[in-house]
mmCIF file of the N, C-alpha and C atoms, coordinates in Angstrom:
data_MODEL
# 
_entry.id   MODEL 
# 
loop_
_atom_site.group_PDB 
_atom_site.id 
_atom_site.type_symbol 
_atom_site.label_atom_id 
_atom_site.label_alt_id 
_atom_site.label_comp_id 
_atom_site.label_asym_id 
_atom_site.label_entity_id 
_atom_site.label_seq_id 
_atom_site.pdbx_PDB_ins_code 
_atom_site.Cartn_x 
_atom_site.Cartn_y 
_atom_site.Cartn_z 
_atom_site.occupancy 
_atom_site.B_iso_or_equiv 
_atom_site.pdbx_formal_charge 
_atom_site.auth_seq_id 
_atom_site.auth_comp_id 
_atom_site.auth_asym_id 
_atom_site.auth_atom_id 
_atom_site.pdbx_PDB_model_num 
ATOM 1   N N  . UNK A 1 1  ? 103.362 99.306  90.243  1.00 0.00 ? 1  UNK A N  1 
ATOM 2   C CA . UNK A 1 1  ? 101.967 98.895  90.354  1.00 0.00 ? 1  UNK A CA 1 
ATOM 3   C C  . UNK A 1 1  ? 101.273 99.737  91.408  1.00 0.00 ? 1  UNK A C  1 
ATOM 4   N N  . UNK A 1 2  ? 100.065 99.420  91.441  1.00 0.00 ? 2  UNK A N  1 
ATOM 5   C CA . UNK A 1 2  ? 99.039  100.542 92.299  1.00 0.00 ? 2  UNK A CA 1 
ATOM 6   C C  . UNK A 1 2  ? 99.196  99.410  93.833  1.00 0.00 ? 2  UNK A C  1 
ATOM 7   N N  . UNK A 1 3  ? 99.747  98.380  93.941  1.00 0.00 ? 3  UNK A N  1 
ATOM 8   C CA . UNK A 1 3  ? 99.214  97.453  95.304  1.00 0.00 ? 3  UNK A CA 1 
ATOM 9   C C  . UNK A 1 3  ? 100.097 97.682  96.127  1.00 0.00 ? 3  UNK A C  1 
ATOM 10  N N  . UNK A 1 4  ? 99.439  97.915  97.402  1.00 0.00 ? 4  UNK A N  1 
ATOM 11  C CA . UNK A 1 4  ? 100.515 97.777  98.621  1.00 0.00 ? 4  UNK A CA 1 
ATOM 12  C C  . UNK A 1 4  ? 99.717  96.629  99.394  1.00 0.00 ? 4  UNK A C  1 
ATOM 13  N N  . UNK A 1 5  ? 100.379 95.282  99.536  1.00 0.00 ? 5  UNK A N  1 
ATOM 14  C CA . UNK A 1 5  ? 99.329  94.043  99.845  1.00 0.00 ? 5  UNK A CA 1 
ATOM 15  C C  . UNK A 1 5  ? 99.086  94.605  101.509 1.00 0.00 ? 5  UNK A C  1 
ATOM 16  N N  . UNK A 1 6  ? 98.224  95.008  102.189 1.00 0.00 ? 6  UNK A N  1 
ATOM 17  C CA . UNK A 1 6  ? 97.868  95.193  103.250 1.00 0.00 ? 6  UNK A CA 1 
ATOM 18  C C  . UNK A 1 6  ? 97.847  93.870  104.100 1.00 0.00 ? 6  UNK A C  1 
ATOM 19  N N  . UNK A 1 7  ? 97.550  93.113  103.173 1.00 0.00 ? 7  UNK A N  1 
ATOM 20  C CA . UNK A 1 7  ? 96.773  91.661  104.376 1.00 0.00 ? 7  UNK A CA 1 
ATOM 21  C C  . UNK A 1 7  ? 98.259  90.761  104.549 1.00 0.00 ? 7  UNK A C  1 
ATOM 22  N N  . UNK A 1 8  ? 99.446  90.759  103.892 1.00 0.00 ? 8  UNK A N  1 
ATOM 23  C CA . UNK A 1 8  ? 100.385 90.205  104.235 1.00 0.00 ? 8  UNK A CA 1 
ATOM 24  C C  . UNK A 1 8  ? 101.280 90.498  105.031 1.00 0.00 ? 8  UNK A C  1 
ATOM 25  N N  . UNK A 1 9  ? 101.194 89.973  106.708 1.00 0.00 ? 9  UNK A N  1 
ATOM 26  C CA . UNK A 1 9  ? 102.249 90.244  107.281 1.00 0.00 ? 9  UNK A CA 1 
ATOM 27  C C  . UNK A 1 9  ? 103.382 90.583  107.269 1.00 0.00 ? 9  UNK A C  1 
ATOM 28  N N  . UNK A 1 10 ? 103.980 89.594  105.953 1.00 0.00 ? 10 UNK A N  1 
ATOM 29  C CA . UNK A 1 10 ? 105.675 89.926  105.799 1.00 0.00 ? 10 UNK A CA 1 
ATOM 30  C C  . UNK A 1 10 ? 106.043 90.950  104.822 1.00 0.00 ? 10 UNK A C  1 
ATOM 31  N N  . UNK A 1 11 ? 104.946 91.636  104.549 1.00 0.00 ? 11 UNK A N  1 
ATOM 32  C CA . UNK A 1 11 ? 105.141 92.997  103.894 1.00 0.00 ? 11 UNK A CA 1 
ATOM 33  C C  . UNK A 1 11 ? 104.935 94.158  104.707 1.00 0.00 ? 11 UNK A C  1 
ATOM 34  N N  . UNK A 1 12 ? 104.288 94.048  105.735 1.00 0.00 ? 12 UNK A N  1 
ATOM 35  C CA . UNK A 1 12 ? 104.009 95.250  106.455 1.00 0.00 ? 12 UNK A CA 1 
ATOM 36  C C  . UNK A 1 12 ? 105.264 96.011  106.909 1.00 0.00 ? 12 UNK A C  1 
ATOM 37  N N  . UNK A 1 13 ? 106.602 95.215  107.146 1.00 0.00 ? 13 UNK A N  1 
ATOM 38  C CA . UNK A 1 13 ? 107.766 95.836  107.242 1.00 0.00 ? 13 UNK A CA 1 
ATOM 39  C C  . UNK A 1 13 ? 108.192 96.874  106.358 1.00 0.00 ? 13 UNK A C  1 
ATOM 40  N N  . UNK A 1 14 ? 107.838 95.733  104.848 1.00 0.00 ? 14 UNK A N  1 
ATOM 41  C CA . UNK A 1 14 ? 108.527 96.522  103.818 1.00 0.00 ? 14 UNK A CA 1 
ATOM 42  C C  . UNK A 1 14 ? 107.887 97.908  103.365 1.00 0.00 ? 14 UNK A C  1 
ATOM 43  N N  . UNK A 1 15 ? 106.743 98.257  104.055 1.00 0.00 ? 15 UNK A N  1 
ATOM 44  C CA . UNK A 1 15 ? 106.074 98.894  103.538 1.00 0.00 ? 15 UNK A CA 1 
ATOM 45  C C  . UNK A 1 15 ? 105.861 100.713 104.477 1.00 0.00 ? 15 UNK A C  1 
ATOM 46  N N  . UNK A 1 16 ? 106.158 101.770 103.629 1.00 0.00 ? 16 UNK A N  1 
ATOM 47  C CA . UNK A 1 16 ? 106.087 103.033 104.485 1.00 0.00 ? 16 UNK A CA 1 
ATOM 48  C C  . UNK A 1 16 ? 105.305 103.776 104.095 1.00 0.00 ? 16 UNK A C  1 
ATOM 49  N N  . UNK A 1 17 ? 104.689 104.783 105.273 1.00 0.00 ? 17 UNK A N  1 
ATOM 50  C CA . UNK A 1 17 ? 103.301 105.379 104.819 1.00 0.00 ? 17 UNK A CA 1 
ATOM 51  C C  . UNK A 1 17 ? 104.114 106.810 105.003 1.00 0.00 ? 17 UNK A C  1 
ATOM 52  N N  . UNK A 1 18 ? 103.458 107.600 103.534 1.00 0.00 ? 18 UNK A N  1 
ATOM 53  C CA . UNK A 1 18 ? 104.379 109.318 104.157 1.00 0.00 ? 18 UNK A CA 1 
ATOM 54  C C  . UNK A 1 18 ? 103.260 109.899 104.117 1.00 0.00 ? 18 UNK A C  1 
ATOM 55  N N  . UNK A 1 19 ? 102.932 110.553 104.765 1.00 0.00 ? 19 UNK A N  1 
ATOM 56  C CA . UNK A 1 19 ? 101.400 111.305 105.237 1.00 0.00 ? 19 UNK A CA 1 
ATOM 57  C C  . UNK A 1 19 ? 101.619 112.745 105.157 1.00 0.00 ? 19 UNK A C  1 
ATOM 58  N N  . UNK A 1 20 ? 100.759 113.382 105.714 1.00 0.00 ? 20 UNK A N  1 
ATOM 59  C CA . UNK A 1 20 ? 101.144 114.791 105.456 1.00 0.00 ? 20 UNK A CA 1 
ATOM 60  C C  . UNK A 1 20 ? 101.284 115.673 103.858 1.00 0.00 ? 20 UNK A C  1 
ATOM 61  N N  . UNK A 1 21 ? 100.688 114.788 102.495 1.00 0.00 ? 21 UNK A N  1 
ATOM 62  C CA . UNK A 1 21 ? 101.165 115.134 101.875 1.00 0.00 ? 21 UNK A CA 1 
ATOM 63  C C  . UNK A 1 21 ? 100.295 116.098 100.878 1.00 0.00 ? 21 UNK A C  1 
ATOM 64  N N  . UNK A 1 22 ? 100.416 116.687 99.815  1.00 0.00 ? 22 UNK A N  1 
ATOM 65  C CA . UNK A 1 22 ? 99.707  117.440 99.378  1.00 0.00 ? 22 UNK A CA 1 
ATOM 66  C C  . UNK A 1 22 ? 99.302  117.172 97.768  1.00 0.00 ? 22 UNK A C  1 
ATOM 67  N N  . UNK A 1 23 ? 98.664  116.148 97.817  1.00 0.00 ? 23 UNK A N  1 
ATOM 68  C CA . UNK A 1 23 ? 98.279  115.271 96.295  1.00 0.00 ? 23 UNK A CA 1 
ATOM 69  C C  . UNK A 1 23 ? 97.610  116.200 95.475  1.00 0.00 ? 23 UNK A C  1 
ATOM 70  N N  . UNK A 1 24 ? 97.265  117.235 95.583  1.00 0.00 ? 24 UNK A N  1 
ATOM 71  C CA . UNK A 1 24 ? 96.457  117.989 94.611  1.00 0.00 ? 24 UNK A CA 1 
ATOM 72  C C  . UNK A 1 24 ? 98.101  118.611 93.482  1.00 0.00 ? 24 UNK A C  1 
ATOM 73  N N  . UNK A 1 25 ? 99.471  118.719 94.124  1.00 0.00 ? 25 UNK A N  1 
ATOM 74  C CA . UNK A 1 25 ? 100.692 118.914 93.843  1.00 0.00 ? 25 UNK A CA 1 
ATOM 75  C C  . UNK A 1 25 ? 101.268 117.841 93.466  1.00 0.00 ? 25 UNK A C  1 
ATOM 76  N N  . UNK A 1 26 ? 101.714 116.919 94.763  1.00 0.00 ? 26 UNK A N  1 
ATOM 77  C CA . UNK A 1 26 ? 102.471 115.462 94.376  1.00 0.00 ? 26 UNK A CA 1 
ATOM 78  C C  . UNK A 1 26 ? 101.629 114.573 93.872  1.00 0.00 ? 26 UNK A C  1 
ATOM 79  N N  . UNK A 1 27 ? 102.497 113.946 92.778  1.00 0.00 ? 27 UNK A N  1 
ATOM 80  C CA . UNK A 1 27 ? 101.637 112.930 92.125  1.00 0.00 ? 27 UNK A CA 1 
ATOM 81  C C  . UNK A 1 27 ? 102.481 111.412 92.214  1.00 0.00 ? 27 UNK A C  1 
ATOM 82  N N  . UNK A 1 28 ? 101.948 110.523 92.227  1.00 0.00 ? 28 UNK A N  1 
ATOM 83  C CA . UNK A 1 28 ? 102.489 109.191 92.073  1.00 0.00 ? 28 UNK A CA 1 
ATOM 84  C C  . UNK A 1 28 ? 103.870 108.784 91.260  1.00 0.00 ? 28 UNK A C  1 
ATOM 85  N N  . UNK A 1 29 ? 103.794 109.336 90.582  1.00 0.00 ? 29 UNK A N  1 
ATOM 86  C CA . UNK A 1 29 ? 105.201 109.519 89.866  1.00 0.00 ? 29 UNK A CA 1 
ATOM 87  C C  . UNK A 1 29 ? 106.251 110.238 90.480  1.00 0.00 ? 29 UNK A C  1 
ATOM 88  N N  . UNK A 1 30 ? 105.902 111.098 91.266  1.00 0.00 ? 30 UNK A N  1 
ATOM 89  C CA . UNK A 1 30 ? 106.798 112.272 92.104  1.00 0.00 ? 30 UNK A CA 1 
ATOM 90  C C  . UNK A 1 30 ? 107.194 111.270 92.963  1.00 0.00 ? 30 UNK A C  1 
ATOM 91  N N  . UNK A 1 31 ? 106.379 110.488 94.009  1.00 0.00 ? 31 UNK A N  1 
ATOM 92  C CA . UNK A 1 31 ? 106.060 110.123 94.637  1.00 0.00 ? 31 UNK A CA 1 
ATOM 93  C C  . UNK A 1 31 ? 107.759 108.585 94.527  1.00 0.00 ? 31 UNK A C  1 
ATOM 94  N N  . UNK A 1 32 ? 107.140 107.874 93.376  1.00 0.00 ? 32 UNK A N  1 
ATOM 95  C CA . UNK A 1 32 ? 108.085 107.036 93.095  1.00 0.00 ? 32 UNK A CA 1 
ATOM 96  C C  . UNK A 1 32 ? 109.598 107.236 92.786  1.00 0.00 ? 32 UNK A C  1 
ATOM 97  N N  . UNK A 1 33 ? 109.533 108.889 92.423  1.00 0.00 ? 33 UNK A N  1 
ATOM 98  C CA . UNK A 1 33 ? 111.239 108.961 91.836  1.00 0.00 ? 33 UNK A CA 1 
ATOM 99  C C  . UNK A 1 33 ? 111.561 109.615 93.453  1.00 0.00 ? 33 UNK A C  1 
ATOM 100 N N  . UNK A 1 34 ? 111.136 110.023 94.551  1.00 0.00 ? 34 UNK A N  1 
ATOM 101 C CA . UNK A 1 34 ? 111.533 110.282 95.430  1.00 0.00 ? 34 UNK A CA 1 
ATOM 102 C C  . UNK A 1 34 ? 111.950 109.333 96.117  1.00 0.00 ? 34 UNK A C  1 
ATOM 103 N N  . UNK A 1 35 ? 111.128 108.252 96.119  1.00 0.00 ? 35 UNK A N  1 
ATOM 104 C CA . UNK A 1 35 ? 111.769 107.063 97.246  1.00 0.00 ? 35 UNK A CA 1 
ATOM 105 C C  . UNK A 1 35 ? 112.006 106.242 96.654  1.00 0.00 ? 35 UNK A C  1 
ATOM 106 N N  . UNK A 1 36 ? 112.268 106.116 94.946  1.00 0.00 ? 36 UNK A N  1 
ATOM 107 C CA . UNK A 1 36 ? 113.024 104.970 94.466  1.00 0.00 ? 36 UNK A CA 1 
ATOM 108 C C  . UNK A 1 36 ? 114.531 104.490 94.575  1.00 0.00 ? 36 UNK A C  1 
ATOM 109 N N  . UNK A 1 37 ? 114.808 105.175 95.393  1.00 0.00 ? 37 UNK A N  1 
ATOM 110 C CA . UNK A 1 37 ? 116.719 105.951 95.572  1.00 0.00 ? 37 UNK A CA 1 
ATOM 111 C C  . UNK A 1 37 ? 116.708 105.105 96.574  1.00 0.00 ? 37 UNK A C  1 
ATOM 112 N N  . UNK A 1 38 ? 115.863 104.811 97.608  1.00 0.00 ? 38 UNK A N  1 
ATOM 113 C CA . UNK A 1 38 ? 116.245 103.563 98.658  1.00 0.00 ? 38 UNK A CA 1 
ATOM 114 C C  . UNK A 1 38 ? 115.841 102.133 98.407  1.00 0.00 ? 38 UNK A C  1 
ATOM 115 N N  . UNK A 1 39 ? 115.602 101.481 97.187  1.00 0.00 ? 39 UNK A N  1 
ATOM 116 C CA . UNK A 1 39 ? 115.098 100.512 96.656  1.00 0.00 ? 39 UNK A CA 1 
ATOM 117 C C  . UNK A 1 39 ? 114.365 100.968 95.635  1.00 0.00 ? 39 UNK A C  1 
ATOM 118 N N  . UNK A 1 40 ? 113.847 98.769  95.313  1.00 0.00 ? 40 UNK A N  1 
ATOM 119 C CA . UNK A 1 40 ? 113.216 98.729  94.423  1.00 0.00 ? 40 UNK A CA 1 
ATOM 120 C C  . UNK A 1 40 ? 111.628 98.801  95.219  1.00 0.00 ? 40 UNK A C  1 
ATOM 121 N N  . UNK A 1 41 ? 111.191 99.731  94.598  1.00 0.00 ? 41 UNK A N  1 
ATOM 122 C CA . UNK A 1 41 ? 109.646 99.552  94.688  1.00 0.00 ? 41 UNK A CA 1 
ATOM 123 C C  . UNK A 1 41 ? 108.481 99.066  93.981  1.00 0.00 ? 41 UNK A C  1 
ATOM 124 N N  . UNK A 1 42 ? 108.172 97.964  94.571  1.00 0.00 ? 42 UNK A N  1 
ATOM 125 C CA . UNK A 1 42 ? 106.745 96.897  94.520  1.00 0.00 ? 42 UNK A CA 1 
ATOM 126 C C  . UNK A 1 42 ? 105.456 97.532  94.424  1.00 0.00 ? 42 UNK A C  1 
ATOM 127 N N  . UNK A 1 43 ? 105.489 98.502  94.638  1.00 0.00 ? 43 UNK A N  1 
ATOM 128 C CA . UNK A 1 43 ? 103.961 99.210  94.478  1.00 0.00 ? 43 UNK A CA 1 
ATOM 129 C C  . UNK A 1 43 ? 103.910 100.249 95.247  1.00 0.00 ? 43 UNK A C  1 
ATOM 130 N N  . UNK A 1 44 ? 102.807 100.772 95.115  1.00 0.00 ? 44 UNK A N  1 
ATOM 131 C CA . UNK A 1 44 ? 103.017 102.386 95.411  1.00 0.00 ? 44 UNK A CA 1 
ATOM 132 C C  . UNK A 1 44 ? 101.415 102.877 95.522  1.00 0.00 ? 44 UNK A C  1 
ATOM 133 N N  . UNK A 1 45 ? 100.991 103.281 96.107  1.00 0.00 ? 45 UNK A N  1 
ATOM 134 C CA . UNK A 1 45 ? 99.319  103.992 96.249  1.00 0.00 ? 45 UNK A CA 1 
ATOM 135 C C  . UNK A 1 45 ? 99.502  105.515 96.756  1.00 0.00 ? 45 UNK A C  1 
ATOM 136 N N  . UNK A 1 46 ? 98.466  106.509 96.229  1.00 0.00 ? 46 UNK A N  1 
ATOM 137 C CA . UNK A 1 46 ? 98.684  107.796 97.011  1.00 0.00 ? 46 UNK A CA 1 
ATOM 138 C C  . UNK A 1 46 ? 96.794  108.390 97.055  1.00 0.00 ? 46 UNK A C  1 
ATOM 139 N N  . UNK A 1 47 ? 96.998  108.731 97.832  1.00 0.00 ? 47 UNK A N  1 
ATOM 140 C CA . UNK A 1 47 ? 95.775  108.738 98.575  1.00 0.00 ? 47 UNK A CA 1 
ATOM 141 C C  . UNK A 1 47 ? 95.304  109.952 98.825  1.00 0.00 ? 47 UNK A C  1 
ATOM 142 N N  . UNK A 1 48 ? 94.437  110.752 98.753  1.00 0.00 ? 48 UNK A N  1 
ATOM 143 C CA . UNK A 1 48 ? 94.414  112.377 99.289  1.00 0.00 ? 48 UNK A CA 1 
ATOM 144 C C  . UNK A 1 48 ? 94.896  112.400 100.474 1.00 0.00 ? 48 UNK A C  1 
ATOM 145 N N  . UNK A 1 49 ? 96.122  113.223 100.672 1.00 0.00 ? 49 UNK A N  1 
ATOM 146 C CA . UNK A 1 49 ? 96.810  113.550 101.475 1.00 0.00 ? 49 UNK A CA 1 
ATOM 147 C C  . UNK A 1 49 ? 97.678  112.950 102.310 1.00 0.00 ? 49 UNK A C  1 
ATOM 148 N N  . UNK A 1 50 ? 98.135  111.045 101.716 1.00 0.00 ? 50 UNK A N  1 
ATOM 149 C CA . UNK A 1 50 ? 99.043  110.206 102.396 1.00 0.00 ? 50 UNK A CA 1 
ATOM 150 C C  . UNK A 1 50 ? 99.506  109.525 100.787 1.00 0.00 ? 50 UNK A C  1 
ATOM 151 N N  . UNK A 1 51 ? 100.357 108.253 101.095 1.00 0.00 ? 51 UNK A N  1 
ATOM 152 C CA . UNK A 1 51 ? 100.954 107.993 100.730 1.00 0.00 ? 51 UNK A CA 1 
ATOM 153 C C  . UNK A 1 51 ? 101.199 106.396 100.783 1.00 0.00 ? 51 UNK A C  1 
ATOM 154 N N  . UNK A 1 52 ? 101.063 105.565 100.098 1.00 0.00 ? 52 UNK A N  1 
ATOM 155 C CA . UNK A 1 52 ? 102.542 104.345 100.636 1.00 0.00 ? 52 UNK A CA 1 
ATOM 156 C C  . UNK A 1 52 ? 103.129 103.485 100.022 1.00 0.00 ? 52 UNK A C  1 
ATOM 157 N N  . UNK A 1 53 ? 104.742 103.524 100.169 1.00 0.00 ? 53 UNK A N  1 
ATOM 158 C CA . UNK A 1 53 ? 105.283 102.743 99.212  1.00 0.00 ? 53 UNK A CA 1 
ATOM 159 C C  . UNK A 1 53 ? 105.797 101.398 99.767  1.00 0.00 ? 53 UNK A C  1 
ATOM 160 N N  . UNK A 1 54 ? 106.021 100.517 99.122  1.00 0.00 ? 54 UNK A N  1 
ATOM 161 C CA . UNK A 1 54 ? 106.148 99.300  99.041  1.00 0.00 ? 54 UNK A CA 1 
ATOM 162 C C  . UNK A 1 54 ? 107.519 99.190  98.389  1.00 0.00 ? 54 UNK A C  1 
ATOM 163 N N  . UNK A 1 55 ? 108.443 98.251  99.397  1.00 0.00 ? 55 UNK A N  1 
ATOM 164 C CA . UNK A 1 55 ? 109.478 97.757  98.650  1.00 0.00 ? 55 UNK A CA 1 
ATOM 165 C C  . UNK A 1 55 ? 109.386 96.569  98.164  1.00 0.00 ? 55 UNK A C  1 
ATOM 166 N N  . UNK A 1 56 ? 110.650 95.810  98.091  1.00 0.00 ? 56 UNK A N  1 
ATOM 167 C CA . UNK A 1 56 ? 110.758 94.557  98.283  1.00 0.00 ? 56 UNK A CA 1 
ATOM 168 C C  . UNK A 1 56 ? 111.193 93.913  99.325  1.00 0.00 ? 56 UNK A C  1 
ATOM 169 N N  . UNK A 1 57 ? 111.825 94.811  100.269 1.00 0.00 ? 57 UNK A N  1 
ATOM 170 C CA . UNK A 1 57 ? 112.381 94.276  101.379 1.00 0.00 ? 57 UNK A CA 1 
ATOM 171 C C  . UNK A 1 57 ? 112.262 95.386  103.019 1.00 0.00 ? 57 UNK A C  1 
ATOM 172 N N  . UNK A 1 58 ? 112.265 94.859  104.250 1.00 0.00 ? 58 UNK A N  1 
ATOM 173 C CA . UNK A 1 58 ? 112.482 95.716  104.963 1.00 0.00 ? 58 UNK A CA 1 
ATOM 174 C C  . UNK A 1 58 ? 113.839 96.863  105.335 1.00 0.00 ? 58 UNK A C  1 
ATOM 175 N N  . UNK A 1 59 ? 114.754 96.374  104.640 1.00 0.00 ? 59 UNK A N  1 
ATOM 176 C CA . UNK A 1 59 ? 115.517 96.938  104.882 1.00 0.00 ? 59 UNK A CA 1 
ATOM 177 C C  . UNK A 1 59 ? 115.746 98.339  103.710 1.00 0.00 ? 59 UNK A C  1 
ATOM 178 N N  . UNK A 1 60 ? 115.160 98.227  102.491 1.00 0.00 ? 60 UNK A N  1 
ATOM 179 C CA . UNK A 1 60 ? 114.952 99.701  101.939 1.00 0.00 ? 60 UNK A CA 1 
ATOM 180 C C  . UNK A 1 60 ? 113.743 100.564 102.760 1.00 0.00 ? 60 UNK A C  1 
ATOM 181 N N  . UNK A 1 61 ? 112.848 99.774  103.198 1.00 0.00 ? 61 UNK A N  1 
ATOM 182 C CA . UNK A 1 61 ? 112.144 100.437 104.013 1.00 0.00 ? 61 UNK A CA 1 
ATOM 183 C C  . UNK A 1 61 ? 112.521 101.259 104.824 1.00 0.00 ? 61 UNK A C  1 
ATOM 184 N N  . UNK A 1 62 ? 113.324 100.857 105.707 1.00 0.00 ? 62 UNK A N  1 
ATOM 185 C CA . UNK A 1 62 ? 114.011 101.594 107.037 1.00 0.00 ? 62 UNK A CA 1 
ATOM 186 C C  . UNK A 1 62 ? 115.007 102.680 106.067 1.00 0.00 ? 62 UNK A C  1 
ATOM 187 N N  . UNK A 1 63 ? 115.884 102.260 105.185 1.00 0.00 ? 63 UNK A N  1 
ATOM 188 C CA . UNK A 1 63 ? 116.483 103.610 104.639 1.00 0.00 ? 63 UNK A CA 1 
ATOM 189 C C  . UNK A 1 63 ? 115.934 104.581 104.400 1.00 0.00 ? 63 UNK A C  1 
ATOM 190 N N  . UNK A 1 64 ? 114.149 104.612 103.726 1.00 0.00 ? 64 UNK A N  1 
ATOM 191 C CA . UNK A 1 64 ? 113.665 105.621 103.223 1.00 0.00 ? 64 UNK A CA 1 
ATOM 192 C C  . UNK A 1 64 ? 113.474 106.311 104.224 1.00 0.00 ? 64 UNK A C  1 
ATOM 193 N N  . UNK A 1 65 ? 112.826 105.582 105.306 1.00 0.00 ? 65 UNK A N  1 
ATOM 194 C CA . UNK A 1 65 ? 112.451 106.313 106.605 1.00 0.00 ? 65 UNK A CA 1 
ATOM 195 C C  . UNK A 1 65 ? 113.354 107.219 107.078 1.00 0.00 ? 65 UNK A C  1 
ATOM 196 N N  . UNK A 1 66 ? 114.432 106.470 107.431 1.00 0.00 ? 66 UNK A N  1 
ATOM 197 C CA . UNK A 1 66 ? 115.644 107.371 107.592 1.00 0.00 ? 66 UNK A CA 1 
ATOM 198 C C  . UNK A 1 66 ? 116.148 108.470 107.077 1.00 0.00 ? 66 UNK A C  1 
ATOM 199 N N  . UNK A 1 67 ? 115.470 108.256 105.607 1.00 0.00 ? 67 UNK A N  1 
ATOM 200 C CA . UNK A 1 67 ? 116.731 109.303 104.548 1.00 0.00 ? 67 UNK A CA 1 
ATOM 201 C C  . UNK A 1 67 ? 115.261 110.335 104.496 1.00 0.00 ? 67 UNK A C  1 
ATOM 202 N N  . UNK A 1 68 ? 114.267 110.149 104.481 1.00 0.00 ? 68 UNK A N  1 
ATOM 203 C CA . UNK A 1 68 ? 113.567 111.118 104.453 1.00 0.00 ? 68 UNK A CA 1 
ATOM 204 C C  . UNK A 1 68 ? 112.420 111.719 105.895 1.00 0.00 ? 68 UNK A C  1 
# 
């Protein structure tokens, strides 16, 4: 899905912003098979020139961070 719920606290964990990025190239789909490898992802938005995905949990969160 396109939502990353902003207004819910207990998602803000689950949720990572990758910035820096170059959307006129990466596309949302790129976007999802890259960080689908550390979870399941809940939603996903990409933005000119950021990013953010949404898991289901904090703890794929912190892997992606990590792994990428």
């Amino acid at each position: 899905s396109n939502v990353t719920n902003k207004t819910d606290p207990r998602s803000m964990n689950s949720r990572v912003f990758i910035g820096n990025l170059n959307t006129l190239v990466v596309k949302k789909s790129d976007v999802e098979a890259i960080f689908s490898k550390y979870g399941k992802i809940v939603g996903c938005s990409v933005h000119k020139g950021f990013a953010f995905v949404q898991y289901v949990n904090e703890r794929n969160a912190r892997a992606a961070v990590a792994g990428e």
